[in-house]
VMD Tcl script that draws the C-alpha trace (Angstrom):
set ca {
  {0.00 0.00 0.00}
  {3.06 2.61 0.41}
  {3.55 2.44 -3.18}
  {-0.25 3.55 -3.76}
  {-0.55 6.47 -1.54}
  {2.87 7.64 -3.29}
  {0.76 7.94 -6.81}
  {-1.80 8.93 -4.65}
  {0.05 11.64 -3.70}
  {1.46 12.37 -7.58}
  {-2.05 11.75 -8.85}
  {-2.78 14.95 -6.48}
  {0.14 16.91 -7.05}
  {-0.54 16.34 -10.94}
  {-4.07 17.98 -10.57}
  {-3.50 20.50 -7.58}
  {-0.20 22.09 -8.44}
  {-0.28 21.40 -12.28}
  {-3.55 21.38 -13.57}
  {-3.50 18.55 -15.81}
  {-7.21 18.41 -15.99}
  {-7.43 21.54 -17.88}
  {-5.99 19.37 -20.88}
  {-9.12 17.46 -22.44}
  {-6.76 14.93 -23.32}
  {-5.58 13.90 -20.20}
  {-7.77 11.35 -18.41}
  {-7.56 8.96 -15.14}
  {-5.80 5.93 -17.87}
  {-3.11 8.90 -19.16}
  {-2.31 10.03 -16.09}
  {-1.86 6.02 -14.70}
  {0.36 5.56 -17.83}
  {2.83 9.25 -17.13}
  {3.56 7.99 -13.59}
  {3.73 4.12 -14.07}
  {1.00 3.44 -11.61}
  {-1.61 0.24 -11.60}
  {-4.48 1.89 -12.63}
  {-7.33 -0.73 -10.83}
  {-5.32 -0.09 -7.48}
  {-4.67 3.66 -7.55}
  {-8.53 3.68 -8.47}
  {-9.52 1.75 -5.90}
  {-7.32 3.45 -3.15}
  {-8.76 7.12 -4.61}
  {-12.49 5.37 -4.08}
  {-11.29 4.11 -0.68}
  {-10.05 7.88 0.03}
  {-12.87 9.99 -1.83}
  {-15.42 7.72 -2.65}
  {-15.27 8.52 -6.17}
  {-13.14 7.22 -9.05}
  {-10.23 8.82 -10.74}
  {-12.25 9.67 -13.94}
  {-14.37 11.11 -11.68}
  {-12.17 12.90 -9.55}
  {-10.61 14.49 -12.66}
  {-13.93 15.67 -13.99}
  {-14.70 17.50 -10.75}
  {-11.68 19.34 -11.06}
  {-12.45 20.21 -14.51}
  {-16.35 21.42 -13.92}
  {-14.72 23.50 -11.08}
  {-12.32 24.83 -13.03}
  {-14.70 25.38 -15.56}
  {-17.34 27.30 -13.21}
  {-14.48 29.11 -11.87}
  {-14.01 30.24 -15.45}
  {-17.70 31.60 -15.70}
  {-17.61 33.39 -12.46}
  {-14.66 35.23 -13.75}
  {-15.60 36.01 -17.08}
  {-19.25 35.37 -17.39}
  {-21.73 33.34 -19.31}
  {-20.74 33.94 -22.63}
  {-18.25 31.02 -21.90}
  {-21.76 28.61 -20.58}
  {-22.07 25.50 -21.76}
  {-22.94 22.37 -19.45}
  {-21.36 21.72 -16.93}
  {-21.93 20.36 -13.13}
  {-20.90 20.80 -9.62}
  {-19.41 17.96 -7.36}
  {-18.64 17.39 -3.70}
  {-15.26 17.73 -3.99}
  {-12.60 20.28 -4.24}
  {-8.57 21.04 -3.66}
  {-8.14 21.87 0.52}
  {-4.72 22.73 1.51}
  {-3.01 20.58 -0.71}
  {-5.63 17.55 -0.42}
  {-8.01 16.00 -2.18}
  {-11.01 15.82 0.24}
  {-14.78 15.72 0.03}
  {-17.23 17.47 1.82}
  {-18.48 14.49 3.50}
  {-15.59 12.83 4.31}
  {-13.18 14.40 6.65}
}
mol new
graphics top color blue
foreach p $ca { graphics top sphere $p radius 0.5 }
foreach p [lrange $ca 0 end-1] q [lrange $ca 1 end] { graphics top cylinder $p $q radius 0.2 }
display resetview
C-alpha cells in the first residue's frame, strides 16, 4: 500500500499544483500511464479515500475549473457543466463528507 498512496500523492500533485485536468486529453488511464502506476489499485485506493473514481475525480476538477471560469468572465463562456462534492483543501483531495 506505500507504493499507492505515493501515486496517490502524484495523482494529487498532478491535478493540484499542475492542472493537468485543464488538458481534455488527459484522463484517469493517461495520467496512470505518465507515472507508471496500476491503474485498478490507484482507483480503488482514490475510491477508498474519496469515494469517487479517478475519472471522476478528474472531472470535478475540470467542472470546477470550468465554473471558476464563468464566475470570472461570465456566461458567454456557458455550456454544461456540473458541480461535485469535492474540491482542492490545503493541498488535499477531500470531500465534503468525508473528513
Amino acid at each position: 500500500m506505500k507504493d499507492i498512496s505515493r501515486f496517490y500523492a502524484l495523482f494529487e500533485k498532478l491535478l493540484d499544483e499542475d492542472s493537468l485536468f485543464i488538458d481534455p486529453s488527459v484522463g484517469f488511464d493517461s495520467i496512470c500511464r505518465m507515472i507508471g502506476a496500476p491503474r485498478r489499485k490507484l482507483d480503488s485506493y482514490i475510491y477508498k479515500e474519496l469515494g469517487m473514481h479517478g475519472d471522476s475525480v478528474i472531472a470535478c476538477y475540470r467542472a470546477q475549473w470550468y465554473a471558476s471560469i464563468i464566475a470570472k468572465y461570465g456566461k458567454s463562456f456557458r455550456k454544461n457543466y456540473y458541480l461535485c462534492p469535492i474540491r482542492p483543501i490545503a493541498g488535499k483531495l477531500r470531500t465534503e463528507t468525508k473528513q
